[in-house]
ZADO-1210 file (C-alpha; in nm, 4 decimals, padded with zeros to 6 digits):
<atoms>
<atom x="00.7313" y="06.0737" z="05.5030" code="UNK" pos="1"/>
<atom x="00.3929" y="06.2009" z="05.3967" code="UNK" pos="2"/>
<atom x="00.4363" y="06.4429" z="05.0763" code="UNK" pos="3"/>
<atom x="00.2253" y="06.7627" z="05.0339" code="UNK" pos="4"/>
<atom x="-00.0270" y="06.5869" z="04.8573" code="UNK" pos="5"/>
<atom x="-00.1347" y="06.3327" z="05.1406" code="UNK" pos="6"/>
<atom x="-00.1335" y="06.5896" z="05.3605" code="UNK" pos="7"/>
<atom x="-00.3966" y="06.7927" z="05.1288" code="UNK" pos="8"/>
<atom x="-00.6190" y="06.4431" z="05.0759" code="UNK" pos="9"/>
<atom x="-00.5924" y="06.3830" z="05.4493" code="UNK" pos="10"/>
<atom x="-00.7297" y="06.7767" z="05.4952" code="UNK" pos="11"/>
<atom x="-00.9980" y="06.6868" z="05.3294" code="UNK" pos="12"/>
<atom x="-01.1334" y="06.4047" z="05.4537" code="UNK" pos="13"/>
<atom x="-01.1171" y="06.5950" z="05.7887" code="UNK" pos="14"/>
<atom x="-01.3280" y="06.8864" z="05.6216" code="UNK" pos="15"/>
<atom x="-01.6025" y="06.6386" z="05.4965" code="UNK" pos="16"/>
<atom x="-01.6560" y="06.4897" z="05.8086" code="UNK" pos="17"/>
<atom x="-01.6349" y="06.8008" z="06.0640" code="UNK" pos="18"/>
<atom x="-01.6572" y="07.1040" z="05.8339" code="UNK" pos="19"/>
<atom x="-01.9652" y="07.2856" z="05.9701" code="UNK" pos="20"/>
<atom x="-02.0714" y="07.0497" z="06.2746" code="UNK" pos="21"/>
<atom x="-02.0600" y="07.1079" z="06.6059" code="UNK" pos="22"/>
<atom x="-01.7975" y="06.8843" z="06.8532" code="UNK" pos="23"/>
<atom x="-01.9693" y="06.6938" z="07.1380" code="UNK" pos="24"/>
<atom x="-01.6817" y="06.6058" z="07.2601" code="UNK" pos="25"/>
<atom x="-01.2752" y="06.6178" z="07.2559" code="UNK" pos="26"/>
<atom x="-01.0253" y="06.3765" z="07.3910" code="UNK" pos="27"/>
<atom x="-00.6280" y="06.4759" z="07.3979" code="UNK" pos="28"/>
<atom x="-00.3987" y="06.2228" z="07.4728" code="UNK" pos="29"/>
<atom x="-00.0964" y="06.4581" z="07.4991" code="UNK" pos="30"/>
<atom x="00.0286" y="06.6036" z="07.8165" code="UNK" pos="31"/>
<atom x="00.0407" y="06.9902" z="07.7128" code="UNK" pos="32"/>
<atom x="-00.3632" y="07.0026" z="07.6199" code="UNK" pos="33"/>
<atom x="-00.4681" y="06.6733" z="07.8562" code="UNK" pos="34"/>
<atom x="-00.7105" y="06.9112" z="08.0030" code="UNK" pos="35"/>
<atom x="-00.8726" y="07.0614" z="07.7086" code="UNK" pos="36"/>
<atom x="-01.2002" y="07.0333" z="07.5952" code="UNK" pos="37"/>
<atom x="-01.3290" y="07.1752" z="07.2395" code="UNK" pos="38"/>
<atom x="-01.7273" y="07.0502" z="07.3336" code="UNK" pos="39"/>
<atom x="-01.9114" y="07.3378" z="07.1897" code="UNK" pos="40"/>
<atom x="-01.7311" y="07.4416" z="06.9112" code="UNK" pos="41"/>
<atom x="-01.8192" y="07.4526" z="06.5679" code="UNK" pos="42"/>
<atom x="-01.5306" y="07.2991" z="06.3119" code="UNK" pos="43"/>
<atom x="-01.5565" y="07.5777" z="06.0237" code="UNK" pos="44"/>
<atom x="-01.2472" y="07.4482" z="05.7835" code="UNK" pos="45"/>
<atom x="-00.9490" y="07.1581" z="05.7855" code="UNK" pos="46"/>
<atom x="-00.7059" y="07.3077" z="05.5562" code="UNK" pos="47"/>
<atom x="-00.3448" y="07.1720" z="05.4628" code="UNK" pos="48"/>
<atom x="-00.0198" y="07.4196" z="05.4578" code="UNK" pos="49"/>
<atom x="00.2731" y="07.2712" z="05.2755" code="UNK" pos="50"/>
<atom x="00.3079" y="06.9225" z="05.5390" code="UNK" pos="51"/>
<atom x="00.1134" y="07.0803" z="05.8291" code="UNK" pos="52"/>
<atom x="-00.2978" y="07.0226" z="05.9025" code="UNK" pos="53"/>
<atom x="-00.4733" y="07.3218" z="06.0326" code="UNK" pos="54"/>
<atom x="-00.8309" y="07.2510" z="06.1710" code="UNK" pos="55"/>
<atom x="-01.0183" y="07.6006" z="06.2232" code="UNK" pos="56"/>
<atom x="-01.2805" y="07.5791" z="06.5121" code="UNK" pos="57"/>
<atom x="-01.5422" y="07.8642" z="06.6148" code="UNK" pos="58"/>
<atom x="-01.6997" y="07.9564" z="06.9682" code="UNK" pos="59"/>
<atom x="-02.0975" y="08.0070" z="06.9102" code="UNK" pos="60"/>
<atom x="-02.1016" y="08.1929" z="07.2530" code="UNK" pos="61"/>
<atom x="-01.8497" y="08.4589" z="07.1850" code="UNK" pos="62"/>
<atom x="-01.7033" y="08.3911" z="06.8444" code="UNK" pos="63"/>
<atom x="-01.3346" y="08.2841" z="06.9495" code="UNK" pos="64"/>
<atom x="-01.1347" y="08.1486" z="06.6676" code="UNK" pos="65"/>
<atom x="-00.8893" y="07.8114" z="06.7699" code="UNK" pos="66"/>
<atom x="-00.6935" y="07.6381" z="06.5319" code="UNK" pos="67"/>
<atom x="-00.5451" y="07.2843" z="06.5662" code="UNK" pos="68"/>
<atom x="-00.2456" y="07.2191" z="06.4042" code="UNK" pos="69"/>
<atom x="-00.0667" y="06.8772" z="06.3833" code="UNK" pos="70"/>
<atom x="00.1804" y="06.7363" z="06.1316" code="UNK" pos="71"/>
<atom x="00.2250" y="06.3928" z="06.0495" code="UNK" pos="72"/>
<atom x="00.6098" y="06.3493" z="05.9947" code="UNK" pos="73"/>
<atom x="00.7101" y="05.9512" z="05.9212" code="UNK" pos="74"/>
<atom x="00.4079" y="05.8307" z="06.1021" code="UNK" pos="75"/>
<atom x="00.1648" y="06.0476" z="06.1802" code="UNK" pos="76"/>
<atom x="-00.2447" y="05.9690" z="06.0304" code="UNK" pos="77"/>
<atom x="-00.5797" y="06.0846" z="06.0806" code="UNK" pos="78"/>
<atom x="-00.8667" y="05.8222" z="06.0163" code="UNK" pos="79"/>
<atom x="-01.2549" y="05.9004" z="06.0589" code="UNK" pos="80"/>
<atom x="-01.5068" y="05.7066" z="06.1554" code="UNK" pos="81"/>
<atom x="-01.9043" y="05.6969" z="06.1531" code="UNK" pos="82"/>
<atom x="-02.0169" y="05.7176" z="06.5076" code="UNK" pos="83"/>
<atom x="-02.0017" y="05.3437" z="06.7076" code="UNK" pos="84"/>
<atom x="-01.7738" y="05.2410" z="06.4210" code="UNK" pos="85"/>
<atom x="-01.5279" y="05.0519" z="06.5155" code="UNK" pos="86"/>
<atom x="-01.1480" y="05.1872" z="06.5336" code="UNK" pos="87"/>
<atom x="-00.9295" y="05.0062" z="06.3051" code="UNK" pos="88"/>
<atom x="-00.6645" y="05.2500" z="06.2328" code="UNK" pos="89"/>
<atom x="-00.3978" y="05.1905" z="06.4082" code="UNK" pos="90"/>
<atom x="-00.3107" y="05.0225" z="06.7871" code="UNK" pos="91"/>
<atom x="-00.4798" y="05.2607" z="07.0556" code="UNK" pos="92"/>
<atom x="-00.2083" y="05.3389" z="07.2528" code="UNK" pos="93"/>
<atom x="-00.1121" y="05.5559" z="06.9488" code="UNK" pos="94"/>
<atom x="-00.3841" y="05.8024" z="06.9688" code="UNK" pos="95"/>
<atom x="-00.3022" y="06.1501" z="07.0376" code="UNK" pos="96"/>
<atom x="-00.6324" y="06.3206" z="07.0011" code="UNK" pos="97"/>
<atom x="-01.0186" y="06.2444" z="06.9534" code="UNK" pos="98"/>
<atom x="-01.3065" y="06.4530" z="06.8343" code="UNK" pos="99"/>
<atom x="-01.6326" y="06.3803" z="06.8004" code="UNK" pos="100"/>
<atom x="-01.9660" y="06.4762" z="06.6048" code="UNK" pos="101"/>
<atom x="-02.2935" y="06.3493" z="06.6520" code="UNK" pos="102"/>
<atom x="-02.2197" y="06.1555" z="06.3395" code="UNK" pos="103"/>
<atom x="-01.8342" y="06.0921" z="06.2894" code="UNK" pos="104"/>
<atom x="-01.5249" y="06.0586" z="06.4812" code="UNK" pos="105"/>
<atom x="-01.1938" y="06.1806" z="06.3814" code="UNK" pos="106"/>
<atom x="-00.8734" y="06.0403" z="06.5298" code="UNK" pos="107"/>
<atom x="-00.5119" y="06.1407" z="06.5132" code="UNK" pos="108"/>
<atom x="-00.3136" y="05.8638" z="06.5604" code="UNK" pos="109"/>
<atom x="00.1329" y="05.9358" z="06.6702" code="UNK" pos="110"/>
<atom x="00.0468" y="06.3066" z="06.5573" code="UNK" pos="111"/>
<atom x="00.3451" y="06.5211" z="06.5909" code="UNK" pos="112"/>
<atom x="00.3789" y="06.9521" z="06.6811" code="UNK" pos="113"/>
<atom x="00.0012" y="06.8960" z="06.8165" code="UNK" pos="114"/>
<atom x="-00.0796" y="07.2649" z="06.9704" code="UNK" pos="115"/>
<atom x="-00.4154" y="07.4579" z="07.0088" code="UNK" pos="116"/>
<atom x="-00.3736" y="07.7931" z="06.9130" code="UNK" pos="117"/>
<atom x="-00.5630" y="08.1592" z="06.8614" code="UNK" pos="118"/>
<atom x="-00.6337" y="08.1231" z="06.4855" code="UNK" pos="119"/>
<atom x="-00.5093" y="08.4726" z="06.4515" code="UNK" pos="120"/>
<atom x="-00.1822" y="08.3287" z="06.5339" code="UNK" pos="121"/>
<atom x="-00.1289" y="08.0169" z="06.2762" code="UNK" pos="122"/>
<atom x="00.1667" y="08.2547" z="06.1534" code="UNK" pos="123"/>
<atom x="00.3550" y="08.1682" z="06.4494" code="UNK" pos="124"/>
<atom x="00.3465" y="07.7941" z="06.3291" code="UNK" pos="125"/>
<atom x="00.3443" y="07.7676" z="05.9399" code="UNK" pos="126"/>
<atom x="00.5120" y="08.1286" z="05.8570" code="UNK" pos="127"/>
<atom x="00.8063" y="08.0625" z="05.8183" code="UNK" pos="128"/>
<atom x="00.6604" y="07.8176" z="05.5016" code="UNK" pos="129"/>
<atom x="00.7675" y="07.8664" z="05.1936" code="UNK" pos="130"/>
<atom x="00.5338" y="07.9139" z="04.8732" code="UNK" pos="131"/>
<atom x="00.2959" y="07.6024" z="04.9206" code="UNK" pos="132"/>
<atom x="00.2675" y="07.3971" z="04.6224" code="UNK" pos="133"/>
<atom x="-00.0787" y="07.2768" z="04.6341" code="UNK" pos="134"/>
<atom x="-00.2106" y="07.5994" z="04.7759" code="UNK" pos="135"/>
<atom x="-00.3962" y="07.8491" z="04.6189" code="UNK" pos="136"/>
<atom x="-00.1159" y="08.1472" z="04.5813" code="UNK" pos="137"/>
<atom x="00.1268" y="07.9399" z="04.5175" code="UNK" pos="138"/>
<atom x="00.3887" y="08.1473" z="04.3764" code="UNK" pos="139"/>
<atom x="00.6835" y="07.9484" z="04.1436" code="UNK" pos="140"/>
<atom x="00.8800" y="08.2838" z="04.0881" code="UNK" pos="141"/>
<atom x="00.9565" y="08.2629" z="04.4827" code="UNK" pos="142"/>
<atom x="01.0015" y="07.9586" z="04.5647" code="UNK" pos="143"/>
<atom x="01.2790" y="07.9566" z="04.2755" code="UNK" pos="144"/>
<atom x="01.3884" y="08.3066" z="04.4864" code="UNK" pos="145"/>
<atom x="01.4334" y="08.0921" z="04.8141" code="UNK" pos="146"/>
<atom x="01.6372" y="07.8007" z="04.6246" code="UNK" pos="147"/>
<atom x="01.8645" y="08.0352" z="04.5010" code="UNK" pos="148"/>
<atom x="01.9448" y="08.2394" z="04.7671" code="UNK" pos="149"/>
<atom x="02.2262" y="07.9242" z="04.8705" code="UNK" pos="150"/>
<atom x="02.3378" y="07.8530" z="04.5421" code="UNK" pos="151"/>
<atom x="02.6515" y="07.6336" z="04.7268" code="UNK" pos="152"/>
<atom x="02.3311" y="07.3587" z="04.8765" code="UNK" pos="153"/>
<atom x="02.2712" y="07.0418" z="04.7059" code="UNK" pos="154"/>
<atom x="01.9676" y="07.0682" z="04.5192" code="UNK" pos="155"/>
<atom x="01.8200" y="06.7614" z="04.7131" code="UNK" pos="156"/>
<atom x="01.8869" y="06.9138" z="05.0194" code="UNK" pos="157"/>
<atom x="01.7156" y="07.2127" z="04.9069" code="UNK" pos="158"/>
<atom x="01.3711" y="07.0853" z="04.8041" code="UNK" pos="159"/>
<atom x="01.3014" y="06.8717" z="05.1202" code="UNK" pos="160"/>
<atom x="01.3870" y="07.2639" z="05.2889" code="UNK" pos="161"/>
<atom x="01.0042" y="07.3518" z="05.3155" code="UNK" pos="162"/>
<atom x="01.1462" y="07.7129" z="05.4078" code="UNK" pos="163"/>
<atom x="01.1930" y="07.6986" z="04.9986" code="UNK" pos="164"/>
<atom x="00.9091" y="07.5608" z="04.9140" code="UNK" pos="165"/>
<atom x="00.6266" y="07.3654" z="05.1145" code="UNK" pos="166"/>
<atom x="00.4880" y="06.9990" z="05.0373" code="UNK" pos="167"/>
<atom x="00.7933" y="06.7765" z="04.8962" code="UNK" pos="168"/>
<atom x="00.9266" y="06.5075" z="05.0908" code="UNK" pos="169"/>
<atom x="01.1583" y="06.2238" z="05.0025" code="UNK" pos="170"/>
<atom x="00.9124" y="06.0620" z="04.6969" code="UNK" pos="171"/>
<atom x="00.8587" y="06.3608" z="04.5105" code="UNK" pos="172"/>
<atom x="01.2243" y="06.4917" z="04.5570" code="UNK" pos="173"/>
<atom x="01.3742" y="06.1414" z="04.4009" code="UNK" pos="174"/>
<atom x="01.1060" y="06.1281" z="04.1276" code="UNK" pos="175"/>
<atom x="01.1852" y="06.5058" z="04.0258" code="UNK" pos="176"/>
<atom x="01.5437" y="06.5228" z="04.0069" code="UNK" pos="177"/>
<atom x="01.4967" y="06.1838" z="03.7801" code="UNK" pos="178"/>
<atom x="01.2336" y="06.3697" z="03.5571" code="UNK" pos="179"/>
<atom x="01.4991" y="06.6595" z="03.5216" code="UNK" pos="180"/>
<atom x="01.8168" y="06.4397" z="03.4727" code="UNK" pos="181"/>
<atom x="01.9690" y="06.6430" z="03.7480" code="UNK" pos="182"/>
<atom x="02.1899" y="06.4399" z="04.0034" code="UNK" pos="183"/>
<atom x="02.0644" y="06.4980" z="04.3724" code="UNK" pos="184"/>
<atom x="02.4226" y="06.6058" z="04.4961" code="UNK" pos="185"/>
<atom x="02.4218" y="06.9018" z="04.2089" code="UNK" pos="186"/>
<atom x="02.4829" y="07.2249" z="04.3636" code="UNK" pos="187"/>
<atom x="02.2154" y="07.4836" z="04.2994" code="UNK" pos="188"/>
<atom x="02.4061" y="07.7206" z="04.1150" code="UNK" pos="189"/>
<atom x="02.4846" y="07.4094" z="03.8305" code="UNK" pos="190"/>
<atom x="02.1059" y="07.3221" z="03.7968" code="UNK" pos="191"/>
<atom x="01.9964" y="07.4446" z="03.5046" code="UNK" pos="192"/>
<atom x="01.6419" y="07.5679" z="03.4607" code="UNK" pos="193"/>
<atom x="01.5122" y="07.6131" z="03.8159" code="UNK" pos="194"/>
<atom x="01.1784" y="07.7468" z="03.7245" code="UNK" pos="195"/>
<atom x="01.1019" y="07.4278" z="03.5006" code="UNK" pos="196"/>
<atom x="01.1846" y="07.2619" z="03.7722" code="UNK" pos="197"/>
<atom x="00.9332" y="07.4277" z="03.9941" code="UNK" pos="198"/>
<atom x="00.6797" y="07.3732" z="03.7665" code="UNK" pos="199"/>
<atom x="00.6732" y="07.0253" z="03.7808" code="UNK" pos="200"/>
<atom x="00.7376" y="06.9836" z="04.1122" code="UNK" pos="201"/>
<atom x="00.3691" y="07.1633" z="04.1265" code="UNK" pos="202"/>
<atom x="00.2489" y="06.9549" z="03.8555" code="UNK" pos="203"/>
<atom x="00.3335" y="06.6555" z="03.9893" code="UNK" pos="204"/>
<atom x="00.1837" y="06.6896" z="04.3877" code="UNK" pos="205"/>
<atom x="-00.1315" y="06.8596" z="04.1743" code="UNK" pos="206"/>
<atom x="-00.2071" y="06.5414" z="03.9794" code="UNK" pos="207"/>
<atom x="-00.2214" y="06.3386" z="04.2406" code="UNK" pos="208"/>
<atom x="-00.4581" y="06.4625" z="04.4629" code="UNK" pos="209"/>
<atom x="-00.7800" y="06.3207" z="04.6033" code="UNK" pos="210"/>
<atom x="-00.5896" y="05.9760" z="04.5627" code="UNK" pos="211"/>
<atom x="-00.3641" y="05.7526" z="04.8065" code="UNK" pos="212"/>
<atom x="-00.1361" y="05.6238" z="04.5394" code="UNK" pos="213"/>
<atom x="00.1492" y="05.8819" z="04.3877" code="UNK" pos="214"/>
<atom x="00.1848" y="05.7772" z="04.0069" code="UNK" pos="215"/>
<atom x="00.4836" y="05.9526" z="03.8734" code="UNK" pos="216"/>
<atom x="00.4922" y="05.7331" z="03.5819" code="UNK" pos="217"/>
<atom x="00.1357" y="05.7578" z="03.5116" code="UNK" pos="218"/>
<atom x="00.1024" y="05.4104" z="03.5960" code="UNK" pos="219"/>
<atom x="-00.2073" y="05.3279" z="03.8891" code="UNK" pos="220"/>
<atom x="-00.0476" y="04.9837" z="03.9399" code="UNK" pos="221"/>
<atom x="00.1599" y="04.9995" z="04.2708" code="UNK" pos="222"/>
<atom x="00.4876" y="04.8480" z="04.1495" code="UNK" pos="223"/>
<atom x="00.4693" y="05.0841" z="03.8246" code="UNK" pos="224"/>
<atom x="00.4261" y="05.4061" z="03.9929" code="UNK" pos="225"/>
<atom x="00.7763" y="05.5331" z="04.0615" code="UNK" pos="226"/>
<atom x="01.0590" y="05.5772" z="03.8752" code="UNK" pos="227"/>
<atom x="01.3454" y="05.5588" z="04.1208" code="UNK" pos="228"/>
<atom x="01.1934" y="05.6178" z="04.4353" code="UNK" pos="229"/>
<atom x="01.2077" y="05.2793" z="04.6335" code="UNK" pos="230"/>
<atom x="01.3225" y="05.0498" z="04.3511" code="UNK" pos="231"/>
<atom x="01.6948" y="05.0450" z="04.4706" code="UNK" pos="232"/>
<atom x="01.9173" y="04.7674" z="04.2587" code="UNK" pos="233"/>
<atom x="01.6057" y="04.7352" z="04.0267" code="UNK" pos="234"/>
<atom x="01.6268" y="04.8412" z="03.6412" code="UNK" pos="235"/>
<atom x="01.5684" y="05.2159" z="03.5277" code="UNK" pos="236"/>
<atom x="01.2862" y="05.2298" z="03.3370" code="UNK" pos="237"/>
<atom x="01.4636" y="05.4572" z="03.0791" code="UNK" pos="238"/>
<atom x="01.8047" y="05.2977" z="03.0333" code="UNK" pos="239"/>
<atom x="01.7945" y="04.9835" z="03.2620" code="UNK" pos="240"/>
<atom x="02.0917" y="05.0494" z="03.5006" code="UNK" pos="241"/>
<atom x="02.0736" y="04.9538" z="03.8460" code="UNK" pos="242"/>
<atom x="01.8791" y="05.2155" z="04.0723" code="UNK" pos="243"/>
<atom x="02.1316" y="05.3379" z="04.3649" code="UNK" pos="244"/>
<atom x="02.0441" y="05.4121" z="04.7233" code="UNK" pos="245"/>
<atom x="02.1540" y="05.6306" z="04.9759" code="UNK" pos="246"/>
<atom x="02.0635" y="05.6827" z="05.2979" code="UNK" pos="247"/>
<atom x="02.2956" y="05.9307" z="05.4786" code="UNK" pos="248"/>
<atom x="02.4229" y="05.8707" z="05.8909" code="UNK" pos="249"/>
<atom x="02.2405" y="05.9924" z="06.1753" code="UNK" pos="250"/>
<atom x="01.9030" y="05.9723" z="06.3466" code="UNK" pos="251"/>
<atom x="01.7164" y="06.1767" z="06.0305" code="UNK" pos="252"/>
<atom x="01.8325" y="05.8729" z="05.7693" code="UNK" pos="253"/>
<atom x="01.4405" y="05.7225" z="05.7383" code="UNK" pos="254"/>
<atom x="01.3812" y="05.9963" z="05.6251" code="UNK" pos="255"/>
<atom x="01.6881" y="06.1401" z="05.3448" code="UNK" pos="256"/>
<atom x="01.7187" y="05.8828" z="05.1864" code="UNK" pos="257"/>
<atom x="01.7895" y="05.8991" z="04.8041" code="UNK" pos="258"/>
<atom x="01.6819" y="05.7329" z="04.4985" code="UNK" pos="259"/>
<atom x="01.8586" y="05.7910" z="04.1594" code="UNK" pos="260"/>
<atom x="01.9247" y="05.6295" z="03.7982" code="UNK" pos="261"/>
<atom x="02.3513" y="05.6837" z="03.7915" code="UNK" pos="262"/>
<atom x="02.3193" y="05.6735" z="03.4171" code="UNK" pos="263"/>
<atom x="02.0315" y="05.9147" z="03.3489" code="UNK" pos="264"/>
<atom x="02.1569" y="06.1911" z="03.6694" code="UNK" pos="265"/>
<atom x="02.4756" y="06.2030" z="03.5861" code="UNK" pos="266"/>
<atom x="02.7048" y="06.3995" z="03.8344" code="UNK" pos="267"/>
<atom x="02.8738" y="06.4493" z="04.1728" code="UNK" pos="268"/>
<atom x="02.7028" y="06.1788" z="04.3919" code="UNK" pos="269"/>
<atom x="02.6926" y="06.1682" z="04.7321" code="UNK" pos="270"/>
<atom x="03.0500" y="06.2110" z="04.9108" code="UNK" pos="271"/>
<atom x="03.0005" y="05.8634" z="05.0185" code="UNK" pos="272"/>
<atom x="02.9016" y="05.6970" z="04.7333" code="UNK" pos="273"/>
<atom x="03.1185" y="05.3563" z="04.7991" code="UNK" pos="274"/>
<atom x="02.9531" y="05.2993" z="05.1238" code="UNK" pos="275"/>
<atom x="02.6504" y="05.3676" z="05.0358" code="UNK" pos="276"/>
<atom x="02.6637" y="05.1620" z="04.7186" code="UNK" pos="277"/>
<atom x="02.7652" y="04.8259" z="04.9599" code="UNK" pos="278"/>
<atom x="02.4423" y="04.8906" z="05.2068" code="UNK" pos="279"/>
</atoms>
């Protein structure tokens, strides 16, 4: 699942390409807006909100304001391309949506939530959002508000809840809860310094942005950059024993599952530890 931080990268690499041009033209590939067409309008901002992508459109003739929201889930992408470049992305029957500049073309390939909507009413969509960590008021006093107010959730469970807190997915929520030496299954009243924990959390999406590759380590190389996160059955890096895995029932798995060091997170576990541990 894209984390906050791709997200952000992915906003702008939307912004440098449309940010102050004009649209020629507009191709959806999506029932609901099929019949839309944004030729005319002027892209004024791409901006990132926790996990969702908000690009901010202008009418010249009477000043109209239309944002574009999409969010990428498991698969979603946007790729850009100089005008007669050719599309390399991703198969075409995976395009959802194409706009064009005189000199670029952006297209969003298995986009997900795609809706056209009154900029005045991007509240409708993203409100309900949690402080976002790689915005610019985020606020770490209420995000740690949000987690507390269910002190009886798991404390994984609560930091993929971007009502809490907008921008971690799976990667960051592993690697985190590994920095801290807090087991993933801990309920939030037992996790001891929650603002700490917020900190880094923003720390961590902050350093990595305006690059593709999430170092948590540090480390640039690929199969350096994580601590837990993906390296099931391999050594911890701290105290070399085996990384466990978990990846809970039900359609959602892909994307909950957990990384964590036994040893160095002491705790609970999850409730089905011995079946996990045989997957």
């Amino acid at each position: 699942m894209p984390e906050g931080d791709t997200v952000w990268n992915t906003a702008r690499v939307l912004n440098r390409a449309l940010a102050g041009r004009r649209l020629t033209a507009s191709d959806f590939r999506v029932p609901a807006l099929a019949t839309e067409s944004l030729a005319g309008w002027t892209v004024t901002e791409s901006a990132a909100r926790g996990k969702h992508l908000l690009l901010r459109m202008r009418e010249a003739a009477d000043g109209r304001a239309l944002t574009l929201h999409s969010h990428l889930r498991m698969d979603g992408a946007w790729r850009v391309y100089a005008t007669g470049e050719r599309w390399a992305g991703r198969p075409a029957h995976l395009i959802r949506v194409v706009l064009r500049t005189a000199e670029s073309v952006a297209v969003g390939y298995h986009l997900h939530e795609l809706t056209l909507i009154p900029t005045d009413q991007e509240d409708d969509l993203v409100g309900h959002l949690g402080p976002d960590l790689l915005g610019p008021g985020w606020d770490p006093a209420e995000a740690v508000r949000r987690i507390e107010a269910a002190p009886d959730r798991e404390i994984g469970e609560a930091l993929l809840d971007q009502r809490n807190l907008a921008g971690i997915g799976n990667l960051y929520k592993c690697e985190l809860l590994f920095l801290r030496g807090v087991d993933p299954w801990t309920p939030v009243r037992d996790v001891p310094d929650l603002p700490g924990m917020a900190d880094l959390a923003h720390r961590l999406l902050a350093s990595n942005r305006g690059r593709w590759l999430q170092t948590t380590t540090g480390s640039l190389r690929k199969n350096e950059a994580n601590y837990v996160y993906g390296r099931r059955a391999q050594p911890c890096r701290r105290c070399g024993t085996a990384i466990a895995k978990h990846a809970p029932d039900g359609e959602t798995a892909a994307e909950r599952i957990t990384y964590w060091c036994p040893r160095c997170q002491p705790g609970p576990g999850p409730a089905d530890a011995a079946r996990s541990a045989r997957r």
